[in-house]
C-alpha positions as CSV (number, residue, x, y, z in Angstrom):
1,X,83.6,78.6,277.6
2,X,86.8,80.4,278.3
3,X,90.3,79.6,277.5
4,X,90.6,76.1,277.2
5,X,87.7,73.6,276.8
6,X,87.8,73.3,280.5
7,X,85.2,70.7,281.0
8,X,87.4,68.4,278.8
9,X,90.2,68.5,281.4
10,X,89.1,65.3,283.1
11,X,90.4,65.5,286.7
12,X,92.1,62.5,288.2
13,X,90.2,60.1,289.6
14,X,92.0,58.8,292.4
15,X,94.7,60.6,294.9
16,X,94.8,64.0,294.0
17,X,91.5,64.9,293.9
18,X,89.9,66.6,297.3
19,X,87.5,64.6,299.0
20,X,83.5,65.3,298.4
21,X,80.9,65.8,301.0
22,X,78.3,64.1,298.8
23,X,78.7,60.6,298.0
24,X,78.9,60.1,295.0
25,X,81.3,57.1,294.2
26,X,78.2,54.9,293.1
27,X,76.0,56.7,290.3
28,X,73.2,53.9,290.0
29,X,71.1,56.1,292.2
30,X,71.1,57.9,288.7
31,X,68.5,54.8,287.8
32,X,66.3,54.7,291.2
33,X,64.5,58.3,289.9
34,X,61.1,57.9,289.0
35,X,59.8,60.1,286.3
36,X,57.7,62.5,286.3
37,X,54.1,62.3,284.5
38,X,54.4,63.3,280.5
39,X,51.1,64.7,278.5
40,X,49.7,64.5,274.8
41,X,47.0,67.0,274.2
42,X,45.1,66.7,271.2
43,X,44.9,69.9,269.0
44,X,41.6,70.9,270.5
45,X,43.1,70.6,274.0
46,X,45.9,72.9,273.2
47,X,43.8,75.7,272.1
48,X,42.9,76.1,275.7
49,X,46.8,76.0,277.5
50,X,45.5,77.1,281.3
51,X,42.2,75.5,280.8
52,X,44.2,72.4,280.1
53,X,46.7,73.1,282.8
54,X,43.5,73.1,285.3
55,X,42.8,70.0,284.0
56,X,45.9,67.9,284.5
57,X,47.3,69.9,288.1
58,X,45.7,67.7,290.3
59,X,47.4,64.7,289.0
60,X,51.1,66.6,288.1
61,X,51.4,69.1,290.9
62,X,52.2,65.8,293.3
63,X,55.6,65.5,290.8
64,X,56.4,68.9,291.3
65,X,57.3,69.0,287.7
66,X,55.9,67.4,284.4
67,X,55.9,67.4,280.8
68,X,53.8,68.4,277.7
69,X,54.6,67.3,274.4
70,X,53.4,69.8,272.1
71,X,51.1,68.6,268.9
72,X,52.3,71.1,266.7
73,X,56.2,72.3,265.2
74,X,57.7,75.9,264.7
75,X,57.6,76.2,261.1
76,X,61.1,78.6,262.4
77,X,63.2,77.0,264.6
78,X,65.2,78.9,267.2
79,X,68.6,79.4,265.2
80,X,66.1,81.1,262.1
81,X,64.3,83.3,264.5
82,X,67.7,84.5,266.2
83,X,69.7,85.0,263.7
84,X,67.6,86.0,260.4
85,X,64.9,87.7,262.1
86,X,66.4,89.1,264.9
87,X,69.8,89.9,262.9
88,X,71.9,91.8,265.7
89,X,70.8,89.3,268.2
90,X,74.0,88.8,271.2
91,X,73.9,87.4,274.5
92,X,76.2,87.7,277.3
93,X,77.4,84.4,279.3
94,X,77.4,83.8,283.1
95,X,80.9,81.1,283.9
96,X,80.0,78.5,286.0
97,X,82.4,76.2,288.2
98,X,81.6,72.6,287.3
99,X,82.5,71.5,290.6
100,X,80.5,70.6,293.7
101,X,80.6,73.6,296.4
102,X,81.6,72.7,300.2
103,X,79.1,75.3,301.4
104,X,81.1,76.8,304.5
105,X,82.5,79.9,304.5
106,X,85.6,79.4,302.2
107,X,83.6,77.6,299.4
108,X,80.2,79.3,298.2
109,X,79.9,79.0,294.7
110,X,78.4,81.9,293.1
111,X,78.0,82.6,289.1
112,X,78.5,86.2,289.2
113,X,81.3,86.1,287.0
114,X,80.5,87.3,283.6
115,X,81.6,85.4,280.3
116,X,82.0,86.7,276.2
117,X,79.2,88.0,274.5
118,X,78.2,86.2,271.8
119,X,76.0,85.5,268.4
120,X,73.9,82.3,268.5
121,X,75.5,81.2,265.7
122,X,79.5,81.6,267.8
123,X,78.1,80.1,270.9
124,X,76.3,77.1,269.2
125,X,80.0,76.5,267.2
126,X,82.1,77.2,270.5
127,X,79.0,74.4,272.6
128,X,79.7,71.9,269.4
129,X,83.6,71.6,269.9
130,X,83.3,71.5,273.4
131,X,80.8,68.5,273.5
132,X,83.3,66.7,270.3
133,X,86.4,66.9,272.4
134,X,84.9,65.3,275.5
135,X,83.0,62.8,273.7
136,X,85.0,62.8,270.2
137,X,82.0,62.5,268.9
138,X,79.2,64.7,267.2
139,X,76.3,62.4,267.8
140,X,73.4,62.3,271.0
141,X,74.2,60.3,273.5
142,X,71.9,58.0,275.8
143,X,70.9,60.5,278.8
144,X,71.3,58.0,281.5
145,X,75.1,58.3,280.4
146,X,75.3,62.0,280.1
147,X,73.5,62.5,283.6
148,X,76.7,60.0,285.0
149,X,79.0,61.9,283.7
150,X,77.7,65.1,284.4
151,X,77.8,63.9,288.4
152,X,80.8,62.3,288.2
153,X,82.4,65.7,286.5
154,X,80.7,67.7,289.4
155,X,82.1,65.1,292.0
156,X,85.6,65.0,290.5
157,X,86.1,68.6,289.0
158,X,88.2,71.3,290.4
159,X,88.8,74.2,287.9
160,X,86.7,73.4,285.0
161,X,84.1,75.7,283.5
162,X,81.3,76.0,281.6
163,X,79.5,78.9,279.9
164,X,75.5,79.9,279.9
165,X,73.3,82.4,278.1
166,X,70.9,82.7,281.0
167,X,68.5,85.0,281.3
168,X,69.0,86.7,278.5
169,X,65.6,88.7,277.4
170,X,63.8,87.9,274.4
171,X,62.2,85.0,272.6
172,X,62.4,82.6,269.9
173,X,59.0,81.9,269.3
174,X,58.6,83.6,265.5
175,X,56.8,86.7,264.5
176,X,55.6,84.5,260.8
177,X,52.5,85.1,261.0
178,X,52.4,81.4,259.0
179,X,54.1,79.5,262.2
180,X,51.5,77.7,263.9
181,X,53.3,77.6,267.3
182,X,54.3,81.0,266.9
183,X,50.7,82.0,266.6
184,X,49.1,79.7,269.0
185,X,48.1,80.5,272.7
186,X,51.9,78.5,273.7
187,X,53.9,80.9,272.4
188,X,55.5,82.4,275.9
189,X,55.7,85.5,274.6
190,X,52.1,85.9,275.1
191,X,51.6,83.2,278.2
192,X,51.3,85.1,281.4
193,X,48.9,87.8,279.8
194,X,46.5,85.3,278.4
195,X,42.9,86.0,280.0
196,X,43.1,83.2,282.8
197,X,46.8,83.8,283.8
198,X,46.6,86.5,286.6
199,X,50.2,88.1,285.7
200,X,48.1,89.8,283.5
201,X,47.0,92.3,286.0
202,X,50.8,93.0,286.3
203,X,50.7,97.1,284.9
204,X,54.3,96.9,283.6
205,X,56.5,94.2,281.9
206,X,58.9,92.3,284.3
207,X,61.8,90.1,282.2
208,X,61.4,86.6,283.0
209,X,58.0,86.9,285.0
210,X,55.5,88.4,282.7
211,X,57.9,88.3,279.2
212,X,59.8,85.3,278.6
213,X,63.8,84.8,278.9
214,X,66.4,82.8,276.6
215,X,68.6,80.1,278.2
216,X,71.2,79.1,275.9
217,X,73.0,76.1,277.3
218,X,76.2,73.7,276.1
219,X,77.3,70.7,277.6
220,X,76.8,70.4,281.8
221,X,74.9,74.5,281.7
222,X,73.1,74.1,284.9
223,X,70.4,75.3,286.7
224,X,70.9,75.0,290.0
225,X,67.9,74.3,292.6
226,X,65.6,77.1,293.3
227,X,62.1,77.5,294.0
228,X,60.0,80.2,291.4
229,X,60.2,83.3,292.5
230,X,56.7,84.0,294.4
231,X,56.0,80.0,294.6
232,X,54.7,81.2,290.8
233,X,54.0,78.3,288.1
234,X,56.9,78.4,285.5
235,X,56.5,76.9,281.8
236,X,59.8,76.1,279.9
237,X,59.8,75.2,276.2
238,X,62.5,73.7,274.7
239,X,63.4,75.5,271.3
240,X,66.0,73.4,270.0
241,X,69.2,71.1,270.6
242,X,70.3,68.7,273.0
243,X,68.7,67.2,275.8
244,X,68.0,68.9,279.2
245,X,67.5,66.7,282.5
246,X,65.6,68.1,285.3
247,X,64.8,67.4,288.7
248,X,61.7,68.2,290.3
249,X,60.7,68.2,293.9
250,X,56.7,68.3,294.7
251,X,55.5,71.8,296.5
252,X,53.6,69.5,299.1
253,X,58.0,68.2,300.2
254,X,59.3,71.9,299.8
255,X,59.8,72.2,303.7
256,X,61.1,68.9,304.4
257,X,63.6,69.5,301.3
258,X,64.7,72.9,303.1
259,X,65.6,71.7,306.0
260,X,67.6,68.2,304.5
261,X,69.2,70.9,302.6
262,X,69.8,73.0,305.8
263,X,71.3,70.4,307.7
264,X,72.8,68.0,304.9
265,X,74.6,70.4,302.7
266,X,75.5,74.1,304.2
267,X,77.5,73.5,306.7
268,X,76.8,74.9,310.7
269,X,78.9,78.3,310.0
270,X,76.5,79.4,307.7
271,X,73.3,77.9,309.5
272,X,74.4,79.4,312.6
273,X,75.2,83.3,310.6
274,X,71.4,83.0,309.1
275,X,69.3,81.0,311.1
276,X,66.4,78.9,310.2
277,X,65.9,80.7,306.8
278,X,69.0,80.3,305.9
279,X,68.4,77.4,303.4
280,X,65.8,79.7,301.9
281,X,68.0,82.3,301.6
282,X,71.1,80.7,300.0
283,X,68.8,78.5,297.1
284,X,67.2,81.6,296.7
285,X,70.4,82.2,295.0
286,X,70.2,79.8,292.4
287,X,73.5,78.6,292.9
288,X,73.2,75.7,295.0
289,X,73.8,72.7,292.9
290,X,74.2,69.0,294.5
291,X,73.0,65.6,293.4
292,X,69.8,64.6,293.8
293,X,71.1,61.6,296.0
294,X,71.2,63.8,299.3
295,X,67.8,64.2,299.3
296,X,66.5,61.1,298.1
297,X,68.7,59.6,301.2
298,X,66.5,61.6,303.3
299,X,63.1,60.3,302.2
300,X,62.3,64.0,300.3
301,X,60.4,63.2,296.9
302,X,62.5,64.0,293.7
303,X,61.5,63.1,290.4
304,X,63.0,63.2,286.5
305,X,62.6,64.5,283.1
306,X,64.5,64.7,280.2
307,X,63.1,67.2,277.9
308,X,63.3,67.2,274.5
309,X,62.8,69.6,271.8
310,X,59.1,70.3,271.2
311,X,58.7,69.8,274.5
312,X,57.2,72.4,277.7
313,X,58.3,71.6,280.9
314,X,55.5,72.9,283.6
315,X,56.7,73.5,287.4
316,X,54.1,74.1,289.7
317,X,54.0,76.4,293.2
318,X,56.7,75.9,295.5
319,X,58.5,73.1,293.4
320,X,62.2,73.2,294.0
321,X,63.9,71.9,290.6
322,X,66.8,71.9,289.4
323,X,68.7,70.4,286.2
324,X,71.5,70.7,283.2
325,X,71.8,70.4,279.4
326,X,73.4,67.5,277.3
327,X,74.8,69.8,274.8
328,X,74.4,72.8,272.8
329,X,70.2,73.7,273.2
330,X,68.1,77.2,273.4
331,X,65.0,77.7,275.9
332,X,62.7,79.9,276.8
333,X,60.9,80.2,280.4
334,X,57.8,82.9,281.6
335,X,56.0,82.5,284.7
336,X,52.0,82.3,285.4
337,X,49.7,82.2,287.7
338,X,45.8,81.5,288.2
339,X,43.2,81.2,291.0
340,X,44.7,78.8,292.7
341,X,48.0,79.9,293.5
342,X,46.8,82.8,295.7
343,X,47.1,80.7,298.8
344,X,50.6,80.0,297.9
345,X,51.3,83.8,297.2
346,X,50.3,85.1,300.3
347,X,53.1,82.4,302.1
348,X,55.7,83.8,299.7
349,X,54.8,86.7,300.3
350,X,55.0,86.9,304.1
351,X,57.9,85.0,303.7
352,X,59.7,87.7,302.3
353,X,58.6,90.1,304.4
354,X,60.1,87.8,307.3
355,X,63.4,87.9,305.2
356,X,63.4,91.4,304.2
357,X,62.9,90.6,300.6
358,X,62.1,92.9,298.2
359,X,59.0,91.2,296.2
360,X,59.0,91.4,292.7
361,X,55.3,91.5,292.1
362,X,52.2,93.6,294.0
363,X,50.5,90.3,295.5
364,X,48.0,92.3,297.5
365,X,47.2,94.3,294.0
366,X,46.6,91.0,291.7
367,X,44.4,89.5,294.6
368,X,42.5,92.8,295.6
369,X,42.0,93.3,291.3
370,X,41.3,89.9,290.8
371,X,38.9,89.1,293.4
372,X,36.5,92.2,292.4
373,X,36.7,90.8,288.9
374,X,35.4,87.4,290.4
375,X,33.0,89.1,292.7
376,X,31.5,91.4,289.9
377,X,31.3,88.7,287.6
378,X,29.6,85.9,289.9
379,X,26.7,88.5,290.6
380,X,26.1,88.8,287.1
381,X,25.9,85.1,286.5
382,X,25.9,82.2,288.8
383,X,28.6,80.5,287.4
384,X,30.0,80.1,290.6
385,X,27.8,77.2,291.7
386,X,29.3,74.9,289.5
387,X,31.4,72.5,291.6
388,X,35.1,73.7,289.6
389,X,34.1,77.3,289.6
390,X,32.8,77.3,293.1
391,X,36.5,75.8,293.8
392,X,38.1,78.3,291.7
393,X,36.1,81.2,293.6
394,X,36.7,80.0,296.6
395,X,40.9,79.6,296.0
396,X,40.6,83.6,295.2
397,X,37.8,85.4,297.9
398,X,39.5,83.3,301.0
399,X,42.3,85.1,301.0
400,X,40.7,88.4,299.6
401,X,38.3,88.1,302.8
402,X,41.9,87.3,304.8
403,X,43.4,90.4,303.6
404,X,40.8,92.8,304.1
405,X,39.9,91.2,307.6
406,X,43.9,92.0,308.3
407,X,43.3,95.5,307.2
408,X,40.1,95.9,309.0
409,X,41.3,95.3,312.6
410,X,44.8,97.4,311.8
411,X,43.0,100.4,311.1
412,X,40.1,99.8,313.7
413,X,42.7,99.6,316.0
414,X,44.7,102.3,315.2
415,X,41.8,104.9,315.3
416,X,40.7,103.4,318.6
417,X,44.5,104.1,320.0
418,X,44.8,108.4,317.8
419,X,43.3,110.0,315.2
420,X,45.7,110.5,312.1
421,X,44.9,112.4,309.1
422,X,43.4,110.1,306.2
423,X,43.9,110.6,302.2
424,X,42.6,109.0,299.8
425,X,44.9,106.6,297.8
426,X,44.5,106.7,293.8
427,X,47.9,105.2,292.9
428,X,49.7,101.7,293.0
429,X,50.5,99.7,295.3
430,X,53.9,101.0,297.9
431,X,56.5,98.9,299.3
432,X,57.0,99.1,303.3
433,X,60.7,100.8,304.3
434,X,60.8,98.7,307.2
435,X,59.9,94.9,306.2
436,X,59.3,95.3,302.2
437,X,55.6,94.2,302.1
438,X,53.6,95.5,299.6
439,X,50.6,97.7,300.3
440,X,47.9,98.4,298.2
441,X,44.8,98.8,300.2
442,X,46.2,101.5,303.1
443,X,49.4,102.9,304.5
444,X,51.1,105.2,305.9
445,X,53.1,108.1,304.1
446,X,54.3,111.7,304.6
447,X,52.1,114.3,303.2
448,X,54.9,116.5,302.6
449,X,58.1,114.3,301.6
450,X,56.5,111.1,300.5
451,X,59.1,109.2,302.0
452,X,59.3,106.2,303.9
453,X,55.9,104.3,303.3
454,X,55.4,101.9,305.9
455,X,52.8,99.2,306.3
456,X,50.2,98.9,309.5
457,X,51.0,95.7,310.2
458,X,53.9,96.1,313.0
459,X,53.6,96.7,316.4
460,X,55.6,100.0,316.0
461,X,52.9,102.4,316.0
462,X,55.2,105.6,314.0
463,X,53.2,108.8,314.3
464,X,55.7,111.0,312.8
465,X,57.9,110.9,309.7
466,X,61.9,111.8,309.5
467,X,60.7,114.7,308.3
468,X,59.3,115.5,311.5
469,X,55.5,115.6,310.1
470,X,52.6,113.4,311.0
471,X,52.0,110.5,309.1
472,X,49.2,110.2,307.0
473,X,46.5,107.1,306.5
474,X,46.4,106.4,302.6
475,X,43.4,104.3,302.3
476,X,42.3,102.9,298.3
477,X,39.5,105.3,297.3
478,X,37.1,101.8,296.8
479,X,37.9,100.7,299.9
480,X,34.5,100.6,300.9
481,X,33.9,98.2,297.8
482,X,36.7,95.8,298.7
483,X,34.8,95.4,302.1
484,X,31.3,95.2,300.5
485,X,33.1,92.4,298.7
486,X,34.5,90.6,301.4
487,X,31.7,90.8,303.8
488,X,29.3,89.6,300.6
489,X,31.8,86.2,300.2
490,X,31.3,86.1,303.8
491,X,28.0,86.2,304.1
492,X,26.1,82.1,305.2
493,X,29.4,80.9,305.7
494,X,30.1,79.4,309.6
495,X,33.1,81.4,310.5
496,X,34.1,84.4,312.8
497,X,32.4,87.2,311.3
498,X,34.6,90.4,311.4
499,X,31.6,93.0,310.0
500,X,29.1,92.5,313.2
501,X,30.6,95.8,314.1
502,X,30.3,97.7,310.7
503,X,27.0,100.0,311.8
504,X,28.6,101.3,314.9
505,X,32.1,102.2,312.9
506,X,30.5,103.0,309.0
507,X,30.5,106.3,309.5
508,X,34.0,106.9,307.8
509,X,36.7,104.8,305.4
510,X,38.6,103.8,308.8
511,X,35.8,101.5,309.7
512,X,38.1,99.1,307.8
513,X,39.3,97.3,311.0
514,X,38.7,95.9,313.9
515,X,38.9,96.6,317.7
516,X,42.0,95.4,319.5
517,X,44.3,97.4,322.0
518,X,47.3,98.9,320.3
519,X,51.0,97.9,321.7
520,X,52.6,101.4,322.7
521,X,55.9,101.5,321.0
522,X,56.4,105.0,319.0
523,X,58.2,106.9,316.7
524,X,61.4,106.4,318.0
525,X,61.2,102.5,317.5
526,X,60.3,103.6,314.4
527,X,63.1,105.9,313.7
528,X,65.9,103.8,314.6
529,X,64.4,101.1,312.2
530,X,64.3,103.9,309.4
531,X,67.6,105.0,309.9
532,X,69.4,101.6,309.9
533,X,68.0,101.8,305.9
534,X,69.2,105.6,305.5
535,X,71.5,104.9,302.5
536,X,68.2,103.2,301.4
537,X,65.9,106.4,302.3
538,X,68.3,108.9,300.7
539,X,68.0,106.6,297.4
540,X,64.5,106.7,297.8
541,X,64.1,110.6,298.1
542,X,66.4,111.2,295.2
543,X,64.7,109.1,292.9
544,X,61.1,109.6,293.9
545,X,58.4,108.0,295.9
546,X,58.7,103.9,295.5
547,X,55.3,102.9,293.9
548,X,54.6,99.8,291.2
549,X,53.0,102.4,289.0
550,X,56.3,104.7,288.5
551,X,58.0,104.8,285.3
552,X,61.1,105.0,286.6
553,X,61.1,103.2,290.0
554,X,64.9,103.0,292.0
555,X,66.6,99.5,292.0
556,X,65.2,98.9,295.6
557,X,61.3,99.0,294.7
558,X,60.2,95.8,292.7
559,X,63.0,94.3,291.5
560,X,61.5,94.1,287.0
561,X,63.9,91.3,286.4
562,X,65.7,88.6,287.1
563,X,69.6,89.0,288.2
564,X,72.1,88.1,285.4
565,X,73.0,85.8,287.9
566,X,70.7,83.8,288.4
567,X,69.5,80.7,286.9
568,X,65.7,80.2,285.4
C-alpha cells in the first residue's frame, strides 16, 4: 500500500460520494450465489492429478470453476520457502484503484502503475496493519462479511488503493525433498509438463503458462475478470493466509457474459471505437472489475468459492472468473492443457488472429505434435477403442484432420493459380506479419531476407517480398506424414473426404491442398498491409527472423509471459 492505509479511508456514504452505474445499494445478492462444486480425493486419487481432473470435468466444467481440497500439507509453508530457502527473495507491486470504473473514455481503470518492491516478510507486515486498522482487529472474519464490504468499498471508494504482488515468477512449493506436496505430482512447478498435460510440448518455458507465478495479496487484492489466456485450464493453489473469494462463470455462458458485459458496463463510446470484440478486448486486460450482480441480472451463470489454504482452485476453458483476497495470503497459478481443449484452442486461436493478437503459444505446433503421438501410439495398440480413449482420440485427430484439410486446399489452390519455389521447413513454428497466426505446417517467407512470414490463409495472394524477391513455400519436411495421418483418422468415417484427389496431385509436397479458384488480389494488397506494420518489420529484421524456436525472439513474436499488469 502506498502512503496512507488508503483502503481505511472510508468514503462518505451519503452526499458526496459520485453516483455508481452498478447498483449496488443492496448487497444481499452477495447471498443468492450458488457455489461451485468442492472435491476430496483420496490419496490414491491424487497420485494421478489430470487423470483425476478427466474424471470430475464433466460434472465441474458446467461451474466454470471448482475446488479441490488437497489430502496432504507442505511440510514448508509459503513464508519458510520464500524467505529461508529462497533468502534474496523480493517482489514488485502493481497499485490498484479500489473503486468501480465508469468505463467511457475519461474513466478506464488500468493497473499499470507500479508499487514498492518488497520482502515477503515487509509486505505480509505492511497487509497485517492494513487489515487491523480497518477492522481493529487481527482475527478472520466471516467471508459473507468481507465480500460486503469489499463491494460496498468498490461502490463507495474514490482514491483508495491497494497493493499486489502479481505475477511475480517463482514458486513456493519447497525443494525438501521430505515435503510431501512439494514432491507430489501438485506441485505447479512441475504441472503443465506432467505426461498428460499438452503444455509439455511447449520447447521453451513461458512465466505463468508453463512455470507457475506468485500472487501475493492483502486485504481487497483483486483479480479482475478475464478469461485464460488461449481458453487454457488454470490451477491455483492457495499457499497460505487469508481467504480468497472467486467468481466463476461456465465456458458454455462465455458469449452471453461478453455481450451483457458489452452492453451493461462499457459504455457506447468505447463499443462504438472497437466494435463487437470490444468486450473481448478490454477484459482481456484484466482490469475490468464489477460485481457479479450485473450479470446475474442478466440471466449469465456465475458461481462462488472461497478458497482456503490447502486448497486448488481449477478453472476450466473459456471460464471468465474473477475475485479478491480477505487479507494478507500467497498463491501460486500455471496453466494446462489436455486432449480435450483442442477444440477450444483453435476458437482462441482464430480469435486472435481476428483481433490481431499476438498468441502466446504455437497451437498449430502442440496439435500437429500431439496428434502424431496419438496416431503413432493407437497403431501400436488399440487402446483407442475403449469408449474414454476413443473420446479422447477423437477431441485431438478432429481438429488435426481440420487443420491439415485447411492447408490441403490453400496450397492446392495456390499451385493451381502459379508455381512458387518450395523449401523444406525444419524449424518452429512462424508467426504471420499480417494477422499473427501461427504457422507451423507451411508458409511463406523470403529466401533471402527472412522477413515478413505470412500465412496462406488470406485472400491476398503476395508473390513478392519487400525485398523485391519471390516468396517462397516453406512446407514441414513430414508433411506427407501429417497427411498420411489425417487421411488414416479419416478413413470409414461418413464425411466429405478431402484425399479422393491425392493420386492425381501426390506427385510432389504441394499435393497438400485442395482445388478451389484463387481470388486475384496481389502483392500490392499485400504491401500496403506490410507496410502499415513497418516499425514492426524493421524490429523484426534487426532482431532476427520471428520463430518459437529462437533463443532470443523480439518482444512482438510469442509474448513468454504474462504483463506485470495483468492479473492471474
Amino acid at each position: 500500500m502506498t502512503g496512507k492505509s488508503p483502503i481505511t479511508q472510508r468514503t462518505a456514504r451519503h452526499g458526496s460520494h459520485k453516483l455508481c452505474k452498478f447498483d449496488l445499494a443492496d448487497l444481499e445478492w452477495t447471498n443468492m450465489i450458488p457455489e461451485c462444486p468442492t472435491y476430496h480425493p483420496s490419496e490414491y486419487e491424487f497420485e494421478h492429478p489430470l487423470v483425476y481432473l478427466q474424471k470430475i470435468a464433466p460434472e465441474a466444467s458446467k461451474y466454470g470453476i471448482c475446488k479441490i481440497v488437497s489430502p496432504i500439507a507442505a511440510s514448508n509453508p509459503a513464508a519458510f520457502v520464500l524467505m529461508k530457502e529462497k533468502k534474496d527473495f523480493k517482489f514488485e507491486t502493481n497499485v490498484q484503484p479500489l473503486r468501480l470504473s465508469k468505463w467511457n473514455e475519461k474513466d478506464i481503470i488500468t493497473f499499470s502503475m507500479r508499487g514498492r518492491k518488497y520482502t515477503y516478510h515487509d509486505f505480509e507486515v505492511l497487509a497485517n496493519k492494513a487489515f487491523f486498522s480497518r477492522f481493529h482487529n487481527s482475527r478472520d472474519l466471516p467471508s459473507s462479511y468481507v465480500e460486503k464490504e469489499f463491494w460496498h468499498e468498490m461502490a463507495h471508494g474514490e482514491k483508495g488503493t491497494v497493493e499486489y504482488g502479481v505475477n511475480v515468477e517463482g514458486s513456493a512449493f519447497s525443494c525438501d525433498p521430505n515435503d510431501r506436496l512439494g514432491t507430489s505430482k501438485w506441485n505447479l512447478k512441475n504441472f503443465s509438463r506432467l505426461p498428460q498435460s499438452l503444455l509439455r510440448l511447449v520447447d521453451r518455458k513461458i512465466p505463468g503458462i508453463t512455470d507457475p507465478m506468485l500472487y501475493i495479496g492483502m486485504l481487497f487484492s483483486m483479480f479482475a475478470w478475464h478469461v485464460e489466456d488461449h481458453y487454457l485450464y488454470s490451477i491455483n493453489f492457495h499457499h497460505s493466509g487469508a481467504n480468497k473469494t472467486w467468481y466463476g462463470v461456465p465456458g458454455h455462458a462465455a458469449s452471453q457474459f461478453e455481450k451483457t458485459v458489452l452492453q451493461h458496463v462499457y459504455c457506447n463510446k468505447i463499443i462504438t471505437k472497437h466494435g463487437e470484440d470490444g468486450a473481448f478486448k478490454f477484459l482481456a486486460q484484466k482490469t475490468t472489475m464489477f460485481p457479479p450482480n450485473v450479470i446475474l441480472q442478466h440471466d449469465v451463470a456465475v458461481y462462488k468459492a472461497v478458497q482456503k489454504p490447502g486448497e486448488f482452485i481449477i478453472t476450466f476453458p473459456r471460464a471468465y472468473h474473477a475475485g479478491f483476497s480477505h487479507g494478507f495470503n500467497c498463491g501460486e497459478a500455471v496453466n494446462f492443457a489436455n486432449g480435450d481443449w483442442f477444440s477450444l484452442g483453435a476458437a482462441a486461436s482464430m480469435r486472435y488472429t481476428h483481433l490481431k493478437m499476438m498468441p502466446l503459444i504455437p497451437y498449430e505446433e502442440l496439435l500437429c505434435k500431439e496428434a502424431m503421438l496419438v496416431f503413432k501410439s493407437s497403431r501400436v495398440r488399440s487402446s483407442k477403442n475403449k469408449p474414454e480413449d476413443k473420446t479422447s482420440y477423437q477431441a485431438i485427430m478432429l481438429p488435426f484432420v481440420h487443420l491439415v484439410q485447411s492447408y490441403k486446399t490453400s496450397l492446392l489452390r495456390l499451385n493451381s493459380s502459379r508455381k512458387l519455389p518450395s523449401s523444406s521447413n525444419t524449424t518452429g513454428s512462424q508467426i504471420c506479419s499480417l494477422c499473427y497466426r501461427d504457422c507451423y505446417v507451411a508458409y511463406f517467407l523470403c529466401k533471402y531476407c527472412f522477413s515478413h512470414p505470412i500465412c496462406l490463409f488470406h485472400d491476398i495472394a503476395p508473390q513478392t517480398c519487400l525485398c523485391g524477391r519471390d516468396y517462397t513455400i516453406f512446407k514441414r519436411n513430414d508433411i506427407f506424414a501429417l497427411e498420411e495421418a489425417a487421411k488414416s483418422s479419416q478413413q470409414g468415417k461418413e464425411c466429405n473426404n478431402p484425399w479422393q484427389r491425392e493420386k492425381s496431385v501426390r506427385g510432389t509436397a504441394s499435393s497438400l491442398g485442395a482445388a478451389s479458384k484463387p481470388k486475384t488480389k496481389v502483392a500490392d494488397s499485400t504491401k500496403h498491409s506490410v507496410e502499415r506494420n513497418k516499425s514492426t518489420m524493421k524490429h523484426w529484421r534487426n532482431n532476427g527472423l520471428p520463430s518459437v524456436r529462437g533463443t532470443e525472439r523480439p518482444g512482438i513474436i510469442y509474448n513468454l509471459r504474462k504483463s506485470k499488469s495483468k492479473l492471474i
